[in-house]
C-alpha positions as CSV (number, residue, x, y, z in Angstrom):
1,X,124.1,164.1,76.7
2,X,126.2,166.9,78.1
3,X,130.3,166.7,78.8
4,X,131.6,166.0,82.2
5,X,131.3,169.7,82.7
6,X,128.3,170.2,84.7
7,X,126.7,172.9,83.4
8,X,124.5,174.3,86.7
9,X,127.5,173.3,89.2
10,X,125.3,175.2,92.1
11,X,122.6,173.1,91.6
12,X,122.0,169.9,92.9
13,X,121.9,167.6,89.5
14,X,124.1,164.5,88.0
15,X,125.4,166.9,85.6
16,X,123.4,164.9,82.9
17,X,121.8,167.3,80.1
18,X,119.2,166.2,77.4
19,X,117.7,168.2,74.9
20,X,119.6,171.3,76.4
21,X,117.5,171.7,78.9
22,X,116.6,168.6,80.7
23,X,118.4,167.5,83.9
24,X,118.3,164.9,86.3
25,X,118.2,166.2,89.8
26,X,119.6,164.4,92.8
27,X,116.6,165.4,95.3
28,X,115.8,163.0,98.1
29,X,111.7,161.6,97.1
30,X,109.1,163.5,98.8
31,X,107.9,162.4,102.3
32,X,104.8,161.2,101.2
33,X,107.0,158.4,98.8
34,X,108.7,157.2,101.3
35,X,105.7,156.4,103.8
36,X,103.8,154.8,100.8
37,X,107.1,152.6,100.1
38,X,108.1,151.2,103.7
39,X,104.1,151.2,104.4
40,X,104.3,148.5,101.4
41,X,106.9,146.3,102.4
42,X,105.5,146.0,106.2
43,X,102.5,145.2,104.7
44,X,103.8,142.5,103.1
45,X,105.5,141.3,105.7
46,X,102.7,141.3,107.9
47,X,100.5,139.6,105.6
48,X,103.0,137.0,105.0
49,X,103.2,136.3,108.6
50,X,99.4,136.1,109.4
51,X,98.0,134.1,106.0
52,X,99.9,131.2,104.5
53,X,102.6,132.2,102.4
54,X,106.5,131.1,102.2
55,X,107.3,127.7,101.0
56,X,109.6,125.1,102.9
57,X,111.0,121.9,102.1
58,X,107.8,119.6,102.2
59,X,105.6,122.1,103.0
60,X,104.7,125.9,103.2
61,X,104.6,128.4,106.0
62,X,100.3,127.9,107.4
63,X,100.6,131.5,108.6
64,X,99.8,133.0,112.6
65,X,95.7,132.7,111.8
66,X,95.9,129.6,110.4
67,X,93.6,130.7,107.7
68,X,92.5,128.3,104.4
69,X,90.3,128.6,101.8
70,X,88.3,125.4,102.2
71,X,88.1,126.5,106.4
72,X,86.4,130.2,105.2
73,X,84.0,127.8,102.5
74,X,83.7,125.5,105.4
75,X,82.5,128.1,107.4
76,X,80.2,129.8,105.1
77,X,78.7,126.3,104.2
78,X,77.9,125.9,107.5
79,X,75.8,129.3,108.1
80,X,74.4,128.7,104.9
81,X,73.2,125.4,106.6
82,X,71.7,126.9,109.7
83,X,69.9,129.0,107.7
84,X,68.5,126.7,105.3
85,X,68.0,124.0,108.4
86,X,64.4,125.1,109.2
87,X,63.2,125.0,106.1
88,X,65.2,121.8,104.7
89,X,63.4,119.5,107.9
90,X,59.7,120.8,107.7
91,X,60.3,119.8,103.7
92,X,61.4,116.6,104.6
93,X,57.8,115.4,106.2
94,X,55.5,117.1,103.3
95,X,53.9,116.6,100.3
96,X,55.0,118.4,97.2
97,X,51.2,120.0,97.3
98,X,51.7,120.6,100.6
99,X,54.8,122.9,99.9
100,X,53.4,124.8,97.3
101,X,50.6,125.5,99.0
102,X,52.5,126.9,101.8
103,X,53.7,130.1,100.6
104,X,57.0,130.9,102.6
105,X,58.5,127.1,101.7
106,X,57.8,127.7,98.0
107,X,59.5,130.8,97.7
108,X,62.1,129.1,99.8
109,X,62.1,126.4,97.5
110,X,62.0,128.8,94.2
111,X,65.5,129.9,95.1
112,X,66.9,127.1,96.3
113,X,66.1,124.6,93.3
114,X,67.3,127.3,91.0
115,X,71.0,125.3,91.0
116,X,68.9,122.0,91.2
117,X,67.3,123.0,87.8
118,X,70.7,124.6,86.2
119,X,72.4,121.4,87.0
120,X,70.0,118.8,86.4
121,X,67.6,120.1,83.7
122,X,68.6,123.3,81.9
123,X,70.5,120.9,80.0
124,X,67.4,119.9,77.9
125,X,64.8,122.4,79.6
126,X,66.8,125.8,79.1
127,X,67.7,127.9,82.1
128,X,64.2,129.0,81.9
129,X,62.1,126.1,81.2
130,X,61.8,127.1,77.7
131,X,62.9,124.3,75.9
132,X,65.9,123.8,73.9
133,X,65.3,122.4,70.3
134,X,63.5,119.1,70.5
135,X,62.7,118.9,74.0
136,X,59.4,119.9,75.9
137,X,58.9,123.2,77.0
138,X,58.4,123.3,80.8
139,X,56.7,127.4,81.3
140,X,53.4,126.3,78.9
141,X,50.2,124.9,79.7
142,X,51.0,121.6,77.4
143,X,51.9,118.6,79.5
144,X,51.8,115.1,78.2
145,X,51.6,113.3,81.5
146,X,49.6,115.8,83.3
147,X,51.2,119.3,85.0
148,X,50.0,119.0,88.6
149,X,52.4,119.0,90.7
150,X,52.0,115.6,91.9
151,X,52.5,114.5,88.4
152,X,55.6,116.7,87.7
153,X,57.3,114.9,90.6
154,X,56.2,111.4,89.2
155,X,58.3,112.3,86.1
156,X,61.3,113.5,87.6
157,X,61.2,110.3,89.9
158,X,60.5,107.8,87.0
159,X,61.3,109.2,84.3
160,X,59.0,109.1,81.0
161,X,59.4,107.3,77.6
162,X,56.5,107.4,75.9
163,X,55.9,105.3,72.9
164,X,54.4,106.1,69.3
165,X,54.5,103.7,66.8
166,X,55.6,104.2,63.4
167,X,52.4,104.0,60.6
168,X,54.2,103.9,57.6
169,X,53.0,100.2,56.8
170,X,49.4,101.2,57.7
171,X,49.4,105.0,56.4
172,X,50.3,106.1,52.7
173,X,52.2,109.0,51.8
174,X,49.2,110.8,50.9
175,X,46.8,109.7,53.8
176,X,50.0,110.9,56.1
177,X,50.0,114.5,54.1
178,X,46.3,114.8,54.5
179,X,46.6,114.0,58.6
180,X,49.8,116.2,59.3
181,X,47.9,119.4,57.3
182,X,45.0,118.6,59.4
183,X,47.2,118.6,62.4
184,X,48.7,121.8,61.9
185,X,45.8,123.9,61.4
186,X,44.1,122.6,64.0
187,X,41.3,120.5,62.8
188,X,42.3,116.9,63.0
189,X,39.5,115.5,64.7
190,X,37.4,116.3,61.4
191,X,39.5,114.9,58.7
192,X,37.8,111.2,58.4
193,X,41.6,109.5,58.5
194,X,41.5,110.4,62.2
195,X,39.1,107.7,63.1
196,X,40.3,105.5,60.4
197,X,43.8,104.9,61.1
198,X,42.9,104.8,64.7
199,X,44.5,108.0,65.7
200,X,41.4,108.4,68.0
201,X,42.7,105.6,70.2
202,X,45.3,107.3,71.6
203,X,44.6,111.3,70.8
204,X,41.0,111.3,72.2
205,X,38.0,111.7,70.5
206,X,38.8,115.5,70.8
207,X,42.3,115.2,69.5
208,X,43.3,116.6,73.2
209,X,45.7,113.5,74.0
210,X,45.6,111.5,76.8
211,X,47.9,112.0,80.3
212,X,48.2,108.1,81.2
213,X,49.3,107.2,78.1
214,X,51.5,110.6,77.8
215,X,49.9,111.3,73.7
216,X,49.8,114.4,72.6
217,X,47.5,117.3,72.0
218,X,46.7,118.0,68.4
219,X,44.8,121.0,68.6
220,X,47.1,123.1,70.3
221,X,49.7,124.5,68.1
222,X,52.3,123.4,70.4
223,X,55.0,121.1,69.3
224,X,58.3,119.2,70.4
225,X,59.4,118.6,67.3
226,X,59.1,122.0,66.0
227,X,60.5,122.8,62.8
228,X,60.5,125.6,60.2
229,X,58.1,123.2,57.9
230,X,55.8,122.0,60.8
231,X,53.5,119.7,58.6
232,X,57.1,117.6,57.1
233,X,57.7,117.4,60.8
234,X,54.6,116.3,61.9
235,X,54.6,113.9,59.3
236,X,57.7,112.2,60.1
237,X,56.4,111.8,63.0
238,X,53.1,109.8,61.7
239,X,55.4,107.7,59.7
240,X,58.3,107.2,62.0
241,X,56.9,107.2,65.3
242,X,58.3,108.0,69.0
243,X,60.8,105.6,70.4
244,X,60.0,102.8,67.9
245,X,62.9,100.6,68.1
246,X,61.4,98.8,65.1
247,X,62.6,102.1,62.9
248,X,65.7,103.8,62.4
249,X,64.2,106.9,61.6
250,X,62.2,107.4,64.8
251,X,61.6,110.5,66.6
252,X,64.3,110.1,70.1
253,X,62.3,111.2,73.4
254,X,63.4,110.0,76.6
255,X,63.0,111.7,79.7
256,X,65.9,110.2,81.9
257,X,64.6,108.7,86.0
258,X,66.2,110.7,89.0
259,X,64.5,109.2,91.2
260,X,66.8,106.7,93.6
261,X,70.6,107.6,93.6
262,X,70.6,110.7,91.4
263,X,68.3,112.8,93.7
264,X,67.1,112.5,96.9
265,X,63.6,112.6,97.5
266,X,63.3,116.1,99.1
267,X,65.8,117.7,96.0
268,X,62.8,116.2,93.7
269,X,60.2,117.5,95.5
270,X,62.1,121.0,95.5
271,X,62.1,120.7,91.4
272,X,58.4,119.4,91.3
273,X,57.7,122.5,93.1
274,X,60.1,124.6,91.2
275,X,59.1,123.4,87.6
276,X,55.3,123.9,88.8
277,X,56.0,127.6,89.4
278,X,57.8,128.2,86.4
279,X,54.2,129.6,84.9
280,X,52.7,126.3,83.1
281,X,51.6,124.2,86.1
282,X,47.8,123.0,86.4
């Protein structure tokens, strides 16, 4: 920095030189600084004024417009509502078939059950209905309890636990590798063990399954269980069961009721409808 001699006395500088060359100038900030500066602070004092802002003693300062942020939700709940109001009482008096076949309260009902389904069932269902590991996939054509849509809303009301039993006192290790590899490729009903170990009971005569009882379909490809070596899987299934509290090694598969004070019966209705459309419905 320079001496107290100001080296360009006519000029209007602190008499501060760096680098030789490099002065700092005493000019007033140009016009358009100054607006942009007491522009600012008015703002802020107007704001202040108008939306709640300064603290007090046991309180804060509400503000002229009395604004809050649970009045504006409030507010935007409520024209949400009157929108959704013509809609929400016709579905209150109808039939899940009767809203699907109605094709302005489906796709009303399409994007309104979309938070229904993220909260309730996306858990175990994937946002899409794809399935997350070990649960059932909700966008095929495979349902164990039927997929009209009448019977989608009977599971979400009740609720489904179906039951396998474990046949590892009736079926041998061998008899068990011989079903499951019949299983997998898709020819079950043909291998003799079928009939023999009573599989047809349950399964059909056509390996297809049957919707009261919830069994599965053998012939399709399509598992719950999946698994990188399918036939293991399917044979710790045969062996172990579905829900067979007799065996620790059971397969788990309990589809939880939300029926009565989980849902109400028009939100259920809305999924029914909404799980239908998803691609696999019958």
């Amino acid at each position: 920095m320079s001496d107290d001699k100001n080296p360009f006395p006519g000029e209007n500088n602190t008499g501060h030189v760096w680098d030789d060359n490099l002065r700092e100038l005493l000019n007033d900030p140009p016009t358009w600084w100054r607006i942009g500066f007491h522009a600012s602070w008015i703002f802020v004092l107007v704001y202040t004024l108008l939306y709640p802002s300064w603290p007090l003693i046991n309180t804060h300062f509400k503000g002229i417009m009395g604004w809050t942020s649970l009045g504006e939700y409030k507010q935007d709940l409520k024209a949400i509502e009157e929108v959704r109001a013509p809609y929400e009482t016709k579905l209150a008096s109808m039939t899940a078939a009767e809203i699907l076949a109605d094709e302005s309260l489906s796709s009303y009902v399409v994007r309104s059950a979309k938070v229904l389904f993220g909260d309730n069932c996306s858990a175990c269902h994937g946002a899409g209905g794809q399935g997350n590991p070990s649960y059932p996939v909700l966008a095929d054509d495979d349902w164990l309890y039927g997929g009209s849509v009448t019977d989608i809303q009977t599971t979400i009301t009740m609720g489904r636990k179906g039951m396998m039993p474990a046949h590892k006192a009736m079926v041998s290790e061998a008899e068990a590798d011989k079903l499951s590899a019949s299983i997998v490729a898709g020819n079950v009903v043909t291998e003799p063990l079928y009939m023999e170990k009573g599989c047809v009971g349950c399964h059909g005569v056509d390996g297809k399954g049957m919707a009261p009882l919830g069994s599965a379909n053998l012939t399709d490809g399509i598992y719950r269980f999946a698994a990188a070596d399918q036939t293991y899987s399917v044979k710790h299934t045969i062996m172990h069961g579905v829900n067979d509290a007799s065996d620790t090694n059971t397969r788990d598969a309990v589809m939880p009721a939300f029926g009565g004070t989980k849902l109400s019966e028009t939100d259920i209705k809305k999924l029914a409808v909404y799980v239908h459309k998803l691609g696999g419905g019958q």
